[in-house]
C-alpha positions in Angstrom: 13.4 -25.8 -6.0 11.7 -22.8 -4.3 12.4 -19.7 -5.5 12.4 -16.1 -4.0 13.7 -12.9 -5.0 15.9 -11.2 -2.4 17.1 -8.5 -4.3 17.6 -6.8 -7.7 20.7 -6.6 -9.7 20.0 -2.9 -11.2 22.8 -1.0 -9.5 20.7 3.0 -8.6 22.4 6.1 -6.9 19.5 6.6 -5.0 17.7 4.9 -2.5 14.0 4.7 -2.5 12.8 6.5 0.4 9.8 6.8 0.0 8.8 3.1 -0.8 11.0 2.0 2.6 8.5 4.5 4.5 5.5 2.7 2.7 6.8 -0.8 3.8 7.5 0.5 7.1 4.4 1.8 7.8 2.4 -0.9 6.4 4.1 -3.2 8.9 3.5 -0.9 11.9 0.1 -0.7 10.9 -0.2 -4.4 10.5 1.6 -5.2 13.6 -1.2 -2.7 15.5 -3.9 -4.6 13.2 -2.2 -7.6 15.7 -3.2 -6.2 19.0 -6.7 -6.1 18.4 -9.3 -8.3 19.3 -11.7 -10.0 16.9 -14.2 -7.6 17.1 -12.2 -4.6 17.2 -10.0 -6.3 14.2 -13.5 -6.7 11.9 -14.7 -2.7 13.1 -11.0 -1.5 11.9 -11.9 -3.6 8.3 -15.0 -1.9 7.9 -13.9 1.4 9.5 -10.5 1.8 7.1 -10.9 -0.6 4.4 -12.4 0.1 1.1 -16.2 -1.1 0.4 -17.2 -0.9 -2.9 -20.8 -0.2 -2.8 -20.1 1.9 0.1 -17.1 4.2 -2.1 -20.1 4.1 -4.9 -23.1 5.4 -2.8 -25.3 2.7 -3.5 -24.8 1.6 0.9 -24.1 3.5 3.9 -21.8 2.6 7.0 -24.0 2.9 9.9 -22.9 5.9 11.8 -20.6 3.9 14.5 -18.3 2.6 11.9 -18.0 5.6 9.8 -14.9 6.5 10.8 -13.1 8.8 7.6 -14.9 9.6 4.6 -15.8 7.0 2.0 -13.1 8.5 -0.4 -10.4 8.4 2.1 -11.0 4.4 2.2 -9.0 4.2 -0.8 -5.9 4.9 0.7 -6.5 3.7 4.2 -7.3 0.4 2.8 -3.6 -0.3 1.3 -2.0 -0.3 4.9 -4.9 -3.2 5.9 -3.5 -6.6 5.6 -5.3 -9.7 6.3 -2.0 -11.6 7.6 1.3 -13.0 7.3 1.6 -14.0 4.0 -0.5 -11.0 2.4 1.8 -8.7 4.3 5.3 -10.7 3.4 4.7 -11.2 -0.3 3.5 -7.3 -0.3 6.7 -6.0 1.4 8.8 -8.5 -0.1 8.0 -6.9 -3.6 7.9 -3.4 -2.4 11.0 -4.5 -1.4 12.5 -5.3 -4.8 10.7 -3.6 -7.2 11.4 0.5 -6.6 14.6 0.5 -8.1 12.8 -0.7 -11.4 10.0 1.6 -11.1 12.3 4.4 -10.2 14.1 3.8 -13.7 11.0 3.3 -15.7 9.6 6.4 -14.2 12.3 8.7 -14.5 12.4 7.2 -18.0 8.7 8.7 -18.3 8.6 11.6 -16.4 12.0 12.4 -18.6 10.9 12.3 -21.7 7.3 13.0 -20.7 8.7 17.0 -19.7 11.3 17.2 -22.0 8.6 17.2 -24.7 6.6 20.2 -23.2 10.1 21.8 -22.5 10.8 22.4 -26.5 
């Protein structure tokens, strides 16, 4: 039997905003990534997603397909995904999983200030 998590059974007052934004626009950006061509898909890889070496300084993009700075790859390359199933297993558990992190962070970021605040 196939199993697939839907949802999570930790009842929250609060809905995670900011993780729906983060789903939403990774699918926007993904569904953009759609209406490219081939070549102009492979230029928006190397243009937006992170290269190591590149991030590093040991290469340079040539000048055409630097597009934002090298550190700025970092973050531009978590909206890149390489299809259907990379961008359905990612959603599906950005999906379920911000009502735990919200409570294991609060839990931190609680205790984490209310030792500085004595």
């Amino acid at each position: 039997m196939f199993f697939l998590p839907l949802f999570d059974n930790n009842p929250t007052s609060r809905t995670p905003i900011i993780s729906y934004l983060i789903l939403i626009s990774c699918v926007t950006v993904f569904l953009w990534q759609l209406g490219l061509s081939g070549y102009e898909e492979r230029k928006a890889f190397f243009q937006l997603g992170i290269i190591p070496s590149v991030l590093l300084g040991t290469d340079e993009l040539p000048i055409n397909l630097a597009l934002i700075p090298d550190w700025l790859t970092i973050f531009s390359s978590m909206f890149l995904h390489g299809g259907w199933l990379h961008l359905g297993s990612n959603m599906l558990y950005l999906w379920i999983s911000p009502i735990m992190l919200k409570i294991l962070w609060g839990r931190f970021a609680l205790s984490f200030f209310m030792r500085f605040a004595a």
